[in-house]
N, C-alpha and C positions, 0 to 999 in steps of 0.2 A: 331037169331045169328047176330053178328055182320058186318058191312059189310069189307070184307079183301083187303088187301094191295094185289098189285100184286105182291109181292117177297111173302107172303104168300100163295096165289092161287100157283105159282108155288113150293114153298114148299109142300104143297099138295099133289100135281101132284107128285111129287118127289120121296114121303112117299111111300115104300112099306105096302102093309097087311102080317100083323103076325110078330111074332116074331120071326120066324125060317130066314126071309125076312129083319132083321134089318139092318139098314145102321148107320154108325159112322156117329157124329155129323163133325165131319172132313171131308167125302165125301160128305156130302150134303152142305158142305159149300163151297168147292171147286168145285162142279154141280153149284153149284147158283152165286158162284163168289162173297161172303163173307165172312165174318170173321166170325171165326168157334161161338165168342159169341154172334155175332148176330141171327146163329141158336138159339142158347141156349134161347134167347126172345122169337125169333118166333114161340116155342115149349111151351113156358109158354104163350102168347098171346093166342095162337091156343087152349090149354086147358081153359081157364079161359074163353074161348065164346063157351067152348061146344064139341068141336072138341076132339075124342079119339086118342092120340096122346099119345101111349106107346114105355118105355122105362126099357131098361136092360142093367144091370151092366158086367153080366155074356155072356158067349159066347152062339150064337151071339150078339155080344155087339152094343150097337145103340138102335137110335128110329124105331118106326112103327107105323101102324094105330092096333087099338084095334080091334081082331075080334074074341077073344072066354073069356069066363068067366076068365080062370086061366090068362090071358096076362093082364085084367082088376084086378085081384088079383095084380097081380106082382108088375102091375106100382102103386097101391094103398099103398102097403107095403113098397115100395123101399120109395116114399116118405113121408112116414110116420117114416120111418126110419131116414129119412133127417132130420124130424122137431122134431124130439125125441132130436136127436144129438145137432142141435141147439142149443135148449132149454136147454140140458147140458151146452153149451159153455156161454149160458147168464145166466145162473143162476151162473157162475163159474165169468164172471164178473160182476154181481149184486151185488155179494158176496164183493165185494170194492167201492160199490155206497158212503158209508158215506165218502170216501178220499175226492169225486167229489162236494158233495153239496156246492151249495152257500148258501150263512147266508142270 
């Protein structure tokens, strides 16, 4: 794994287990004394070197650490759900790529 930033370690630290345990990206940013989108990195950072770092939409809403199969479903589907969406949104403005080309 990568080696972490000290506002990451203490994000960390911060992070409760489970999902019953989640915390709003808003409280952990206000604990850390950030701006709620620098959470928002520190949560894609943290995943992308490994780090199980689940997240729900639904109540309790917020992140966690991953610790049972279904909360590793969850956060798997929610964003896949995200890149589904996406993918609608750019295939919607692909759909006008010829206005944009240069000659």
């Amino acid at each position: 794994m990568t080696k972490l930033s000290d506002i990451e370690r203490q994000f960390l630290s911060a992070l409760p287990d489970g999902r019953d345990n989640a915390v709003t990206l808003l409280n952990l940013s206000r604990a850390l004394n950030i701006n709620k989108h620098k959470v928002s990195e520190i949560v894609a950072r943290l995943r992308n070197a490994g780090y199980l770092v689940g997240s729900s939409k639904s109540r309790p809403n917020g992140v966690y650490f991953i610790i049972t199969a279904q909360e590793f479903w969850e956060t798997v589907n929610t964003i896949n759900k995200s890149i589904q969406s996406q993918q609608v949104t750019l295939d919607a403005l692909m759909n006008h790529e010829e206005r944009f080309m240069r000659e």
